[in-house]
N, C-alpha and C positions, 0 to 999 in steps of 0.2 A: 504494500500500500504506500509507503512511505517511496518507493523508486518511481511510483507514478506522479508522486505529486512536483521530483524532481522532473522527471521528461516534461511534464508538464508547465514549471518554471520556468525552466531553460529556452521551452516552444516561446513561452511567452515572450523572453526576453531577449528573444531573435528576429519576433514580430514589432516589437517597440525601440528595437535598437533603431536608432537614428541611418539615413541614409547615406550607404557606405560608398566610396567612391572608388571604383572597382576598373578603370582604366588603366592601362600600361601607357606605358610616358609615348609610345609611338603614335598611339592611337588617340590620345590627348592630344600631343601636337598637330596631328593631323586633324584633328577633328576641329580644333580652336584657332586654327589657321584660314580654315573655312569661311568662319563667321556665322556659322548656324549651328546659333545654341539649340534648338530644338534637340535638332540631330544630334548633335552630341547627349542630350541629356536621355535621346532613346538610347545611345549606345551603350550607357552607362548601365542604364535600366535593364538594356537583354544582358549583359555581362552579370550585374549583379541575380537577377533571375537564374541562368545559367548557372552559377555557384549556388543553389540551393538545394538542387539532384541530389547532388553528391554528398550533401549533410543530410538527407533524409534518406536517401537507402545506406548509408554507415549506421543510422540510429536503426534504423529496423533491422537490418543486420542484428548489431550489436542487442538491442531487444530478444531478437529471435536466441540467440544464444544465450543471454542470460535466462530465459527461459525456458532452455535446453534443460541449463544446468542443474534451475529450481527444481524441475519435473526430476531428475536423477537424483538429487538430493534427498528430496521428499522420497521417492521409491527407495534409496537403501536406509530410512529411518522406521 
């Protein structure tokens, strides 16, 4: 109960975390050189979306096995 309330924290606190600026210096420069911020601030936007995959199939992952472990656990007790 208590490991849910953390996955649960941490969601939150990834949902409220402030807007992270997720460009590489190429892709900035190129983008700011432009002159359209629009566009720049979409390309930010799919980069930061894009890094989010990989933090939520790591926690389901990581879920899925710690609840391997509990079911084994609980069976050899």
């Amino acid at each position: 109960m208590r490991i849910n309330r953390l996955f649960l924290l941490l969601f939150l606190l990834l949902l409220a975390s402030p807007t992270a600026i997720g460009q590489c210096a190429m892709c900035r420069a190129s983008l700011e050189s432009s002159g359209n911020v629009v566009k720049a601030e979409a390309v930010n936007d799919g980069i930061v979306y894009l890094m989010v995959f990989p933090y939520i199939l790591v926690a389901v992952v990581g879920y899925v096995v710690y609840s391997m472990f509990r079911q084994k656990k609980v069976k050899t007790t």
